[in-house]
Each structure stands twice: as structure tokens, then as C-alpha cells.
N, C-alpha and C positions, 0 to 999 in steps of 0.2 A: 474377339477384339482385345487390344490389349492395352486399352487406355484407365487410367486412373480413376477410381471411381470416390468420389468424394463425400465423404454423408459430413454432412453442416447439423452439428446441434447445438441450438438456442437457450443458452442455460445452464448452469454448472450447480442447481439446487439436485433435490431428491431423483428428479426422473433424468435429467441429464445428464451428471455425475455416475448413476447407478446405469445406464445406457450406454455412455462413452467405456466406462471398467468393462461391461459384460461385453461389447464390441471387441475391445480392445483383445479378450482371452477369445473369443469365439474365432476373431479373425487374423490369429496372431501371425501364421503364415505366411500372410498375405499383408499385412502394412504394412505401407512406405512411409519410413521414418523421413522427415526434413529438418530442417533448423524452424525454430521457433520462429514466429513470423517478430516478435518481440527482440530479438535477437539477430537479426538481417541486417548487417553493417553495410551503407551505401545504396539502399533499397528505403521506397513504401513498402508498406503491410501490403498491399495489392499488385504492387509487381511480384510481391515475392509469391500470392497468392496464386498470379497468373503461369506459374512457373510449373503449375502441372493443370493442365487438361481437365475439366470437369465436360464431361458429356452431358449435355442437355438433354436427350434421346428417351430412351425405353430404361426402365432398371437393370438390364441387362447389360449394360455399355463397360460395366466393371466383373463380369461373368468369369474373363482367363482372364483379367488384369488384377494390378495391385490396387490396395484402397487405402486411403490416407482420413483421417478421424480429424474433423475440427472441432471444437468447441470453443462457444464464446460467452461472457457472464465478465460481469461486469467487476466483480470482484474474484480473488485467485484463490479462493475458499468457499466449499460447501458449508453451511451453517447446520449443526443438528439443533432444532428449534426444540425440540422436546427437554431439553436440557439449559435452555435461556432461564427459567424461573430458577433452578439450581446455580448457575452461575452468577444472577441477579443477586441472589443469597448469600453469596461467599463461599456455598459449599462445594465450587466446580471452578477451576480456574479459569477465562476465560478463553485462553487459546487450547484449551483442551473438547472446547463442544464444538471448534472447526476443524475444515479435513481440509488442508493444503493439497489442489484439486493438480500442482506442476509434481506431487510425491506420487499420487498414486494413480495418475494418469499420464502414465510418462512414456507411451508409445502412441502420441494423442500430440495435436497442437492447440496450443492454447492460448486462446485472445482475450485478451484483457478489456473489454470493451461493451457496447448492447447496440444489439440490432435495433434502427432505427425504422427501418423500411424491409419488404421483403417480395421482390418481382418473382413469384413462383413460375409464370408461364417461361420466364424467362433463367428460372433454377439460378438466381442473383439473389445477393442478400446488401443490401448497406448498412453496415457497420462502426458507430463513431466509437475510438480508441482516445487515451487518454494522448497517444503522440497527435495526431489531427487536429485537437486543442492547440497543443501548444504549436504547430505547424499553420495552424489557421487555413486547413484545409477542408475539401469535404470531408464525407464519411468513405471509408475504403469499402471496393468491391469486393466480394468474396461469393464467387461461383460455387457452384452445388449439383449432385449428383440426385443423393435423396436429403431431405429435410427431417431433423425430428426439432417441433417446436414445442420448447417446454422451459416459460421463462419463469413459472410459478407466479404469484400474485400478489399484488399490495394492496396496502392497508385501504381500508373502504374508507373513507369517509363520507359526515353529510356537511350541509351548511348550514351548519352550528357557530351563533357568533361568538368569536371570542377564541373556539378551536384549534384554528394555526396557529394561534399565537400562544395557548399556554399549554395545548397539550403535547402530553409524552408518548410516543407509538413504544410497539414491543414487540418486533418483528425478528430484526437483527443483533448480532451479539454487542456491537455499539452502543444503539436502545437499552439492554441490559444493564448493562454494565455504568453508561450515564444513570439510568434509572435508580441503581445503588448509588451513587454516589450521593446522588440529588436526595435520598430518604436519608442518609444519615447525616448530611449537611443541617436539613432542616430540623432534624434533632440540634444540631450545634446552636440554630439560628432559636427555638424556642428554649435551648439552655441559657443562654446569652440574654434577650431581652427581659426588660422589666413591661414591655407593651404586652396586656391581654389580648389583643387584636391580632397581634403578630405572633404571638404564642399559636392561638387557640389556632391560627391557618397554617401554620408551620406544621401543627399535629393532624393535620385533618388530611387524610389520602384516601381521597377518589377515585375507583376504576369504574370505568364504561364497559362495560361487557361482557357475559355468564358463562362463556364459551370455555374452552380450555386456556388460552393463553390466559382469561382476563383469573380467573378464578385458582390459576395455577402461580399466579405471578403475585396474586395479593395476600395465598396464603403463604409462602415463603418468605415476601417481605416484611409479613405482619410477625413472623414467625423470629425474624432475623431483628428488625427494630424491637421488638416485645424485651427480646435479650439483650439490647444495646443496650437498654434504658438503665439496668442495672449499675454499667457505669459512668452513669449521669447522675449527681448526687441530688440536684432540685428537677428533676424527672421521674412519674410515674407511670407503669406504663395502662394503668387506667385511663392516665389523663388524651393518651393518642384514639383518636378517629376511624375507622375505616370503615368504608363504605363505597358497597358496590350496588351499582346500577343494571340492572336486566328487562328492558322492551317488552320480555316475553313473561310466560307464567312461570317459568320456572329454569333452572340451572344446571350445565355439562347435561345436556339431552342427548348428548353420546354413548352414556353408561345408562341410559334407562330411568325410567321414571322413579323405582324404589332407590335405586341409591343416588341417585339426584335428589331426592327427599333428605335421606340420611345424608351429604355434602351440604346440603343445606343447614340443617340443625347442629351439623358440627359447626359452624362458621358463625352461626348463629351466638353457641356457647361462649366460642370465643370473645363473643362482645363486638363481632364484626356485624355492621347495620347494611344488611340485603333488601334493597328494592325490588321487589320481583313489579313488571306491569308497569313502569317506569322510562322514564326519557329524560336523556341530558339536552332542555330548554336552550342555555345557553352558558359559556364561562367567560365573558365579561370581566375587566378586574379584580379576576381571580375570586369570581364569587359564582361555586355551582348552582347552577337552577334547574330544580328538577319538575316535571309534568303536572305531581303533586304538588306545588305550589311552595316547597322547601327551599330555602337557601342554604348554602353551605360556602361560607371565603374556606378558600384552600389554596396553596399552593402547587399541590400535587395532582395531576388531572392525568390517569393514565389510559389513554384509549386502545382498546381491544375489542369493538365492537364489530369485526369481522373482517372481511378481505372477499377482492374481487380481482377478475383476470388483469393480465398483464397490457398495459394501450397497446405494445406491439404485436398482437393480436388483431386488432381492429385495422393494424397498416400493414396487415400479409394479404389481403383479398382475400382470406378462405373464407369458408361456410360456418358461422355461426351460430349459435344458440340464442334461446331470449334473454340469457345471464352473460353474454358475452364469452362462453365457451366455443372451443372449436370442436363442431360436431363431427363425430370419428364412429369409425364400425369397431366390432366388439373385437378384431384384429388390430388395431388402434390407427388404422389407417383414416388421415381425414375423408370423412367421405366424398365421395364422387371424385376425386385431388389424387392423379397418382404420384408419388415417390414423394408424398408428405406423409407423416405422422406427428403422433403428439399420447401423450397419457400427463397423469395427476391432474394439479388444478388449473394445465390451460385447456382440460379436455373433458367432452361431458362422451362418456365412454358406455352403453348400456352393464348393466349388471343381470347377467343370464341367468345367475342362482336365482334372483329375487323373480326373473321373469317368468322361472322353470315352475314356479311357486305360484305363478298367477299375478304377478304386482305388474302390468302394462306400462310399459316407457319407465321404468327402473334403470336408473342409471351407478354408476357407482362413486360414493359420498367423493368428494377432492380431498383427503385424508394421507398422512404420510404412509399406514399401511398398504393401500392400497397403491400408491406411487412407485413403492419400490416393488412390488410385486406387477405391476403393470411394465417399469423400466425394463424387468429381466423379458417378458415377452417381448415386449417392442424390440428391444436385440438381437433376439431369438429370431424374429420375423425378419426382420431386416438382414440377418446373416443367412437368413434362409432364399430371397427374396433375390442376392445378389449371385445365389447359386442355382436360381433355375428353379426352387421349390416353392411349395405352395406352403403360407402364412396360415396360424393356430388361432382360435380366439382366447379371450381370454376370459379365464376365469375363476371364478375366488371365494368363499363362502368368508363373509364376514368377521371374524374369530371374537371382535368385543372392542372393550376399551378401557383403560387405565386412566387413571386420575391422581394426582398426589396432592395434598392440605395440608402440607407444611410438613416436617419432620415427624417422622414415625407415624402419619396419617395419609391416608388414601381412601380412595374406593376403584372398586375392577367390578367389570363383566364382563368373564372372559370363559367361550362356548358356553355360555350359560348358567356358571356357576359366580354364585355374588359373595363378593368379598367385600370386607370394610377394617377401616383401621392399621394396624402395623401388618398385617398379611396382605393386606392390597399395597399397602407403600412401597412392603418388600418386593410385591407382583410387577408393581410399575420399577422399579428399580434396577429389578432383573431382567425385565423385558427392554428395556432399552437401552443399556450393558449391552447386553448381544446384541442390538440390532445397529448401533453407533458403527461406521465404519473404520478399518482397521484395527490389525492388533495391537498397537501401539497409541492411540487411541483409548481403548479398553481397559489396557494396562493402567494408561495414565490418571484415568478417572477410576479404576478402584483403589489405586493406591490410594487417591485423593478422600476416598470415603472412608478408607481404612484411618489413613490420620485425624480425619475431622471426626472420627467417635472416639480420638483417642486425646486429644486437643482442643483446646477451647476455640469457637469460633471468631474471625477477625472481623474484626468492624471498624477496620480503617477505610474514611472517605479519599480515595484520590481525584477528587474533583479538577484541580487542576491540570490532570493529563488532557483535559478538553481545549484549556488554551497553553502548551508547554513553552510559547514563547510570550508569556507576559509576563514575568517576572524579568529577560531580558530587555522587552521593549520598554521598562518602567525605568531598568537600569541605563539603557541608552537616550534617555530623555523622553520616551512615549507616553502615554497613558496609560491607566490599568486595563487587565481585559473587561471587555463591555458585558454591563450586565446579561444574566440569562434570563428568556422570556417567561420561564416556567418555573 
């Protein structure tokens, strides 16, 4: 047959970004390049979609045909999320921890947009794009040969009252980069007041959660205001707060129980107050309440208390887990579901090393290592799958995990050897250097570590890039911009 064979992937994070590149080189051959569906003068997204042929059929319907790559993600950048707390910091610029997904996926089409719906029996997906808003139209169709669904996950929340409204997430480089702002504002706002009230919450920053984001974000922040305070003349940095909240016993249960110990008594040192066995009650009028019966006014509430699957997940009709995964064979194919796939955290995928070992229904963690290491098989399969051959499973022996606690600290367990201090900071450092995508990329950010040890760091707030047009709307007769929740 020589009909176009379309693979639709959901997502432009770790597994779909690193899925569409390894397609893209595997199947170079063979894509058919079209005009951007963004790009389509005198066309919808879905006429232009309809303009080639998706076979609904067998996976063979593109076997002697050409294949055309979609990908759709709602934003035009992969995030490297391991690099948010650095960037938070000052010490990463903030377009330098994203991969502009139109530079290095550029034999790919790329939609601007998130699947809202997904008719698998029917190899249909619906699609709402930013023009469909503004058109006040439905969502655009966009037919499918194979699927890979992999939209990654948002922030968990519970109902906690008070949490919409004054907490901060710390997912995306947005989050970040508000998140700095808002900590060295609040520095302004307790240099400023003569109120003890308003000081002492200005100082007080709160994180919910032990995990890597929450413990990786609070000590670069701590680490970054600790030094701001220096030029603040009636600030000490004794006089600032921090404190993190942890559910569980204990803290980054990633690196292991000993040096989870040791991250703990470093953070400790610091004069950073760890709740381990803890819950955030509620934040109320900006006043934490914790399980223990503590209050704490703050202004600062940063939630990192974990992440769950993506909704559109629950509106593809496939087969589930009891966390809201889609359950996939160790080929990363959904199961019993042909020409769907899926890996990272919308997929609970078994883990055969752990199984080989004796651990029953071992799956493997939703972790970025394993994400890109699951993307390149998924490619792998799927370039093999459209040629008649038979798909590899996958698998991975777990290498460890890195940690960073602010400048020239860290902890690793990595193959089994424990580090702590400036040899794990530098471990973590160097370990996601190399794994950041492109070269250019790479370059960017060690130039940027090379400067910042040779320069003093900035701690300039640009708080107002959040609203850029209120200083004109104030000057055209409007109001100022309206206050922020948090």
C-alpha cells in the first residue's frame, strides 16, 4: 500500500519530544514533509489535516508508504524540569532550560494546541488550538495511524482550604521564574515595612513537599535569598524562615535512606525547619496550618507535593491502572490496544530487571530517566512495527539518583556508590549537562556556570514582566495591576 502513515504524538515533554527526534532520524527516508498546519493560509487545522490519508486499518497501511510525524503540546517548548530550581536561582537563564521543539523537530508537524478527546477505535483525536478560540469553533480533527500518548502530568493537588488561592506550583519555567520574583519582592516588602506582622510573613517561605522538586527548589532559594540579604542594610538573613513540610518519614526517598538522612541534616544546619510526618491543614489568610497544630502567616506557600496523570488520559478510553496510568506491556504498547503506545508518567510500564530479581508487578518509577530511555525504545518499536518487524521490550537497570542543596551541595547514589557534598553537586551537574537536549543548549548553560563562578550573582526582581501592560494601562487612564493572590 502506499498510503501515508500518520503516528499522532501527544505531548512535546520528555517522552514525546525524545520519540518524535528518534522517529524523525530513524524514519528519515520515508517523511513526508507538509506545511505546518499553523501555517496553512486559507485553510482550518483540519482541512489541512485531511489532506493526507490516515489509514485506520492494520499497522501496516504505511509498510511501502511515506509517514508524516505529528506532534501536539500545548506549548512550542520542551521544559528540562531538572534545571527549574537553578533557573529559579538566578544561576540558569531562563530560556536556556527550554528546547524550542519547531528547532529541533523540524521534519515533524507541530501543533500548538492539547488533545481534548481521543476516539482510538476510530484512530481520531480532538484537538483545541489557540486559533479555534479565537475562531469560536470546535476542536480540530486530526486522524491517526499509530498513537503515542505521552502528555506527562500535573500537579496533584488535595482540598486544602485556602490552596488555590495562595499557593505557588513549580512545575514549569513560568512557575520558576514567578517564584523568584515573588522571593525577592518579599524581601523588598519586609525591608520596606515598619509592621512586625508583615515583616515576619514576608520572611516566612513554606514548601509542601520532600520530593525532588520541593527540596531542590527550597534549597537554591534559600541559598539565593540567604545572599540577597546582604544588600539589604535592615535584613538579616537569620531573621528569614524556611520551612518544609513532608507527609511522610522522611526526605528525596530517591537517593536512599543514608543519604536522605545526610540531605536531611544538611538542611537542617542550615537553620531550614523540616517537618518530616506532617500535613498542610490549611492556608487560610495566608496563615499555614500544619497537622501539628502550628501556625505559621506567610506569604510564600510553595506546593510540590507530587503530580498525577494527565485528564486526557481518562478521555482516550484506554485501559487504566488504579493511579490513573495507562497500562502498557513491557514493549510500551497499551495493552490489549493495537497502534497505541505510551511510556514515562502517562504509563505504568513493568520493570523486568526488578521482576528478573523476584519483585511481582514491578513497574518502572515515572522518572525522567527512565522516560527518555523508554522514548528511544518506543521509536525503536514503532519504526520497526511500520516495517513488518517485531517490537523489543524494554529494559533498564535503574543507575541511581542525584540531588542538588543549593550551591556546591548535593547528594548521589549512583550504581551504588554514595556521594555527598561538592562531589555529588558536581555528579548532579555533570549528569544533566549531558543529558539537557542539544548542543547548543549545553554550550549555553556552561557558559552560564562558567560566568556565575566568576561574577557575582543577580538578584534583580522583574516582577512586573507578569503584568507588562500596567504601567501603560495606568498611563492611559486604567488602574494599577490588581493585586497578586500569593
Amino acid at each position: 500500500m502506499n498510503e501515508t502513515a500518520r503516528i499522532l504524538v501527544i505531548g512535546g515533554g520528555y517522552v514525546g519530544m525524545y520519540t518524535a527526534l528518534r522517529l524523525q532520524q530513524k524514519l528519515k527516508h520515508r517523511l513526508r514533509r507538509t506545511a505546518d498546519a499553523s501555517g496553512t493560509s486559507g485553510t482550518r487545522d483540519s482541512d489541512a489535516f485531511s489532506e493526507v490519508s490516515a489509514a485506520t486499518g492494520d499497522a501496516q497501511s504505511g509498510s511501502s508508504g511515506g509517514v508524516e510525524i505529528v506532534v501536539v503540546d500545548p506549548e512550542p517548548y520542551m521544559t528540562y524540569q531538572p534545571f527549574l530550581p537553578e533557573a529559579s536561582a538566578g544561576s540558569i537563564s531562563p530560556r536556556h532550560v527550554v528546547v524550542p521543539l519547531r528547532r529541533v523537530l523540524q521534519d515533524c508537524r507541530l501543533v500548538i494546541g492539547e488533545a481534548v478527546s481521543i476516539d482510538h477505535p476510530q484512530r481520531i483525536a480532538q484537538v483545541k488550538t489557540l486559533a479555534t478560540d479565537e475562531e469560536g469553533t470546535g476542536p480540530i480533527e486530526i486522524p491517526y495511524t499509530e498513537l503515542v500518548l505521552a502528555p506527562g502530568s500535573v500537579s496533584r493537588t488535595l482540598p486544602v482550604p485556602g490552596l488555590a488561592e495562595h499557593g505557588i506550583g513549580f512545575k514549569t519555567v513560568e512557575e520558576a521564574i514567578g517564584l523568584r520574583n515573588h522571593v525577592l519582592e518579599q524581601l523588598d516588602i519586609a525591608s520596606s515595612t515598619r509592621d512586625p506582622e508583615v515583616r515576619d510573613a514576608a520572611l516566612t517561605f513554606v514548601f509542601v513537599g520532600g520530593g525532588y522538586a520541593g527540596v531542590e527548589a527550597l534549597a537554591e532559594l534559600e541559598d539565593m535569598a540567604r545572599y540577597a540579604c546582604r544588600y539589604y542594610h535592615n535584613l538579616r538573613a537569620e531573621e528569614m524562615k524556611f520551612l518544609l513540610v513532608e507527609a511522610s518519614g522522611r526526605i528525596l526517598p530517591e537517593v536512599g535512606e543514608e543519604m536522605g538522612t545526610y540531605a536531611l541534616r544538611e538542611l537542617r544546619a542550615r537553620n531550614i525547619d523540616v517537618r518530616l510526618d506532617t500535613r498542610l491543614d490549611s492556608c487560610e489568610d495566608r496563615v499555614a496550618v500544619l497537622s501539628d497544630g502550628s501556625r505559621h502567616p506567610t506569604r510564600t506557600l510553595v506546593w510540590t507535593a507530587g503530580v498525577k496523570p494527565h485528564p486526557v488520559l481518562a478521555a482516550a478510553g484506554l485501559p487504566l491502572n488504579g493511579r490513573g496510568r495507562l497500562k502498557c506491556t513491557a514493549q510500551l504498547r497499551v495493552d490489549g490496544v493495537e497502534n497505541a503506545w505510551s511510556a514515562g508518567d502517562a504509563a505504568s510500564v513493568p520493570d523486568l530487571i526488578a521482576r528478573d530479581k523476584g519483585e511481582e508487578d514491578a513497574t518502572c518509577a515515572p522518572n525522567a530517566q527512565h522516560a527518555v530511555r523508554q522514548a528511544r525504545r518506543l521509536a525503536d518499536n514503532i519504526a520497526a512495527t511500520l516495517r513488518g518487524e517485531a517490537a523489543s521490550d524494554y529494559r533498564h537497570a535503574y543507575a541511581g539518583s542525584v540531588a542538588s542543596l543549593g550551591l556546591h551541595k548535593g547528594v548521589a547514589h549512583v550504581y551504588g556508590c554514595k556521594l555527598k557534598g561538592y562531589p555529588a553537586w558536581f555528579m548532579h551537574r555533570a549528569y544533566h549537562l549531558s543529558r539537557i537536549p542539544t548542543f547548543n543548549r549545553k554550550a549555553r548553560v556552561l557558559a552560564e556556570w562558567t560566568l556565575a563562578g566568576l561574577f557575582k550573582r543577580e538578584i534583580v526582581s522583574l516582577g512586573s514582566l507578569e503584568h507588562p501592560r500596567a504601567e501603560f494601562e495606568l498611563a492611559a487612564g486604567g488602574s494599577r495591576r490588581p493585586e497578586k493572590d500569593y
